[in-house]
N, C-alpha and C positions, 0 to 999 in steps of 0.2 A: 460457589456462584460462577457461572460461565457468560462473561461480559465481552464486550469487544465495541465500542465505538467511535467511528471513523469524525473525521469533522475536516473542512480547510477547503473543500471544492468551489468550485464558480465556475462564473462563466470568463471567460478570457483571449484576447485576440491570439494570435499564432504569433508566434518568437516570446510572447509572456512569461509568466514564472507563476507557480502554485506550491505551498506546501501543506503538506498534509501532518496531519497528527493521530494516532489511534492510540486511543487506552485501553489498554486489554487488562481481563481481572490474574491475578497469580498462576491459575490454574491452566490458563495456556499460554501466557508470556514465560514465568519462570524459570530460567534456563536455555528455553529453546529456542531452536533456529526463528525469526520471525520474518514472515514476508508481505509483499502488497502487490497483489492481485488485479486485479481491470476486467469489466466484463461491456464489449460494446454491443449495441444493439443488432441480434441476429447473429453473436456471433459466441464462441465458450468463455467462459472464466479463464484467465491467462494470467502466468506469476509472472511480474514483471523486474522485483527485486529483493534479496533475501538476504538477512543481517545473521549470523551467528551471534551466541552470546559473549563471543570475544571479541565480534566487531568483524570479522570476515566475511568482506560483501561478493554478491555476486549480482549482473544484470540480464534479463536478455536483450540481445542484438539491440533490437529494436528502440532501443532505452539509453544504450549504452554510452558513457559521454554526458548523458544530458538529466538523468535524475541522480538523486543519492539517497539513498535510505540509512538512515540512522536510528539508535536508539537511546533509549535513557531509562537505565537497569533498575534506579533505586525509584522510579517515578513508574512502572512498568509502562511506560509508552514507546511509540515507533511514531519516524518522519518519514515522510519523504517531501524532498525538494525536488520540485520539477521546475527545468529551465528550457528554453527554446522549444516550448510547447507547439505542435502540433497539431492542424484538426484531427488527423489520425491518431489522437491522443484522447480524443473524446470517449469517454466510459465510465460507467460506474466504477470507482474504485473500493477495497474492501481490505482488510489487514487480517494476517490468521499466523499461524501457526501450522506448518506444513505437518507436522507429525500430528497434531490433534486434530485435524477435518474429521479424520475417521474414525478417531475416539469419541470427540461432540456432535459431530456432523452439524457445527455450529457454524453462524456468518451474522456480523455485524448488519446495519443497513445499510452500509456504504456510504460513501459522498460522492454524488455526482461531479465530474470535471468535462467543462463543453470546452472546447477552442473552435474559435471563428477563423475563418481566413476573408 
């Protein structure tokens, strides 16, 4: 079974805090690199932070500083915490597994995250 879903968005003012939870099923957490993605309106799906299964994070730019993605191996879940949120921060968010896109061509349904200013 090929599962994945997102939960923890809202809506929230600028400088706020969100964190995100995603439960992915074995078949694409297990081992692998896991990340969280954002897609904002008119614009592509963009990885925004990516956990190894030893814990080796990385961000982009734009993030950097101010979210953390973690995970929790024996529960196969992923976080992320988002601080000093942004309206530029608004988008669908989504969690996957970089190496099985192309094997399941799978996507959760995301959780929306709005910031107000």
């Amino acid at each position: 079974q090929v599962q994945l879903v997102e939960s923890g968005g809202g809506l929230v003012q600028a400088g706020g805090s969100l964190r995100l939870s995603c439960a992915a099923s074995g078949s694409i957490f297990s081992r692998n690199t896991m990340g969280w993605y954002r897609q904002a309106p008119g614009k592509q799906r963009e990885l925004v932070a990516s956990i190894t299964n030893s814990g080796y994070t990385n961000y982009a730019d734009s993030v950097k500083g101010r979210f953390t993605i973690s995970r929790d191996n024996a529960k196969n879940m992923v976080f992320l915490e988002m601080t000093s949120l942004k309206p530029e921060d608004t988008a669908v968010y989504y969690c996957n597994a970089p190496i099985k896109i192309p094997v399941f061509g799978y996507w959760g349904q995301g959780t929306q995250v709005t910031v107000s200013s």
